[in-house]
N, C-alpha and C positions, 0 to 999 in steps of 0.2 A: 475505466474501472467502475465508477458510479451508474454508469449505462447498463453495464453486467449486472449490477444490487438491484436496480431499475427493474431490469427483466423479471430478475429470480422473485423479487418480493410480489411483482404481479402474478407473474402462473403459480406463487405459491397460493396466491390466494384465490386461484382458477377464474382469473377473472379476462376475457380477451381481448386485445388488442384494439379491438373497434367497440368494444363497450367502454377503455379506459379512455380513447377518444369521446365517445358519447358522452361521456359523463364529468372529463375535463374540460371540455371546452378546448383541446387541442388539438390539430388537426394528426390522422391518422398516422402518415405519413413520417408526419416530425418526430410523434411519438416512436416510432421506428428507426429514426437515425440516432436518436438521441442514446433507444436501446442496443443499438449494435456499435456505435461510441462514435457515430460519424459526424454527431451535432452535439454542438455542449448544452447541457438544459439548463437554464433559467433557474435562479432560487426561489421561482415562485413553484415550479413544475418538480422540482427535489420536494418538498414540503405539502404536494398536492400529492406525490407516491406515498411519505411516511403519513400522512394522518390517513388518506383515502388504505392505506394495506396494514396497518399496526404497528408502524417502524417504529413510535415512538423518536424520532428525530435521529433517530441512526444516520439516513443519508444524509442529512444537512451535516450531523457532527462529520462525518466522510470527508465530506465536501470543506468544513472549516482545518481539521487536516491538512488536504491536500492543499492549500491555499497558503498554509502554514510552512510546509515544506517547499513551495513554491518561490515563497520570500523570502524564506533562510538560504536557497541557491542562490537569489539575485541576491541581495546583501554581501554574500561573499564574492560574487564574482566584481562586485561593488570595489570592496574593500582589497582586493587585489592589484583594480585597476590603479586607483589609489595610493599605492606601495609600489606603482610602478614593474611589478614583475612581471616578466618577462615568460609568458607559457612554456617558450621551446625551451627554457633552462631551469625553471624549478616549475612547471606544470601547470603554473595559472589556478584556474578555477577546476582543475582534474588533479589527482595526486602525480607526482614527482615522477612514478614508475609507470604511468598511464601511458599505453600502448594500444593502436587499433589492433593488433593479432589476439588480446586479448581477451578472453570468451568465459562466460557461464554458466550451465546448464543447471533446471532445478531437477531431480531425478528421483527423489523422493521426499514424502511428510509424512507426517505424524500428525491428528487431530484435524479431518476433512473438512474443508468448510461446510460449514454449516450443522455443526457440532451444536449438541446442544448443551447448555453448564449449566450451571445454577448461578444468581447474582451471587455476585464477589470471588464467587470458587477462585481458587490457585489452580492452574495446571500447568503441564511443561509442555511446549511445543518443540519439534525440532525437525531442520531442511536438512536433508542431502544435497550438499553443491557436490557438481563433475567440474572441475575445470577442464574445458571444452578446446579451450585453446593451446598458443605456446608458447605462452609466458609462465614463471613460475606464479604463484602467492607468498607473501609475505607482507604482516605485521598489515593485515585486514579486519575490517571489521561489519557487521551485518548493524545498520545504522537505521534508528526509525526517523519517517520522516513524518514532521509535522510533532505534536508536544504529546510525551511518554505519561503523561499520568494526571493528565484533565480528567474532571471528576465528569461522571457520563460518559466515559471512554473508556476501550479497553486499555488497560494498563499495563504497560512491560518496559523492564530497561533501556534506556537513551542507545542503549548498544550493547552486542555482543560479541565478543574474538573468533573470528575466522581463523579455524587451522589452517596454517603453511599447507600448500600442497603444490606437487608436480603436473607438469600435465598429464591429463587423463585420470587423475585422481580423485576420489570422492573424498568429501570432509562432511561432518555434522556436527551443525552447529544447534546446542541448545540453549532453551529460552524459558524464562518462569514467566507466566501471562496470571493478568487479576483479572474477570468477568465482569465488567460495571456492574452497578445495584438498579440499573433502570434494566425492563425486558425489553425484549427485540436485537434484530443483528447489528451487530458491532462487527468493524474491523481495523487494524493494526496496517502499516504499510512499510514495508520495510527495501533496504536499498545496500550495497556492497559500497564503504569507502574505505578511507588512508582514517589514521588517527585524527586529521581535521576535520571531519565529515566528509570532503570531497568525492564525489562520486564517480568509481571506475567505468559505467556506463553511463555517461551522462543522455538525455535525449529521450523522446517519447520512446524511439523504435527498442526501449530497455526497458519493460515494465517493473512494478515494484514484485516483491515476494510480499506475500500476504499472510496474515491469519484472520480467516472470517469464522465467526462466533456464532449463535443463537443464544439469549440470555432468555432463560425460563424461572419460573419461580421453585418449581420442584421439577426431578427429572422422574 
């Protein structure tokens, strides 16, 4: 996901691939896996995209995020072990009702990435989930991952209620979002669990659902 911000921030600022090599110091190549999400990059090489394109520290805060939501996985699957439970009988580190048949599509949004707000604006965001699969939904929730309301971050509720739904069903869930008071893109990362956080996709091959930002001074 940070590989994809990586990209957009550079061609937004029409600058090429082999002149952001030229001018980092990193070879072309890497710069290329890194953008298409094949090599993880370096905190030195997040912090040479936001100062050298205007991120303002967008991707470093990204990247402190996802690091964040990284720890709060292991912690619980930590604290599981701990308590001795037992996966096949209450779920482990996935919730209780956690099934491979189970599937979810995002099918629509509201608010394109790369939206532009004003600092601090309020707006609502909201996904179209298909449950794709064949299992039912019930008592879900659209859960951020990584801390809801760090100041230079985009701000929104720890979580929001996923409507019950059948298979092949859409639900929409919405969301009140605050735009940080620093400019440049921000984004949000958000994940399907159980009331404990526990994630019904767990695994890269399940990316997050996202809201990405542009913060401007005036629109």
């Amino acid at each position: 996901m940070i590989g994809a911000r990586m990209r957009e921030l550079r061609e937004a600022a029409g600058v090429a691939l082999t002149r952001a090599a030229s001018e980092s110091g990193w070879d072309k190549g890497h710069l290329s896996r890194v953008e298409r999400g094949h090599t993880k990059p370096s905190r030195e090489l997040i912090e040479w995209y936001d100062d050298s394109f205007g991120a303002n520290q967008a991707l470093v805060n990204q990247l402190m995020e996802l690091d964040a939501a990284v720890r709060a996985g292991r912690d619980m699957s930590q604290r599981d072990m701990r308590r001795h439970v037992q996966p096949v009988l209450l779920g482990g580190s996935v919730p209780i009702d956690h099934h491979p048949d189970d599937r979810a599509e995002l099918v629509g949004e509201t608010v394109p990435d790369g939206t532009r707000v004003c600092r601090e604006q309020v707006f609502e965001k909201t996904w179209e989930l298909r449950n794709s699969g064949e299992r039912p939904w019930h008592n879900r929730y659209l859960t951020r991952q990584g801390a809801a309301g760090a100041p230079g971050w985009l701000r929104s509720p720890a979580r929001e209620r996923v409507p019950d739904a059948g298979p092949g069903d859409v639900v929409t869930v919405r969301m009140t979002l605050r735009a940080p008071s620093q400019v440049g893109a921000s984004t949000a990362y958000f994940k399907i669990t159980d009331a404990a956080g526990r994630l019904y996709y767990p695994g890269l091959e399940s990316p997050p659902i996202f809201c990405t930002i542009f913060t401007a001074y005036e629109l």
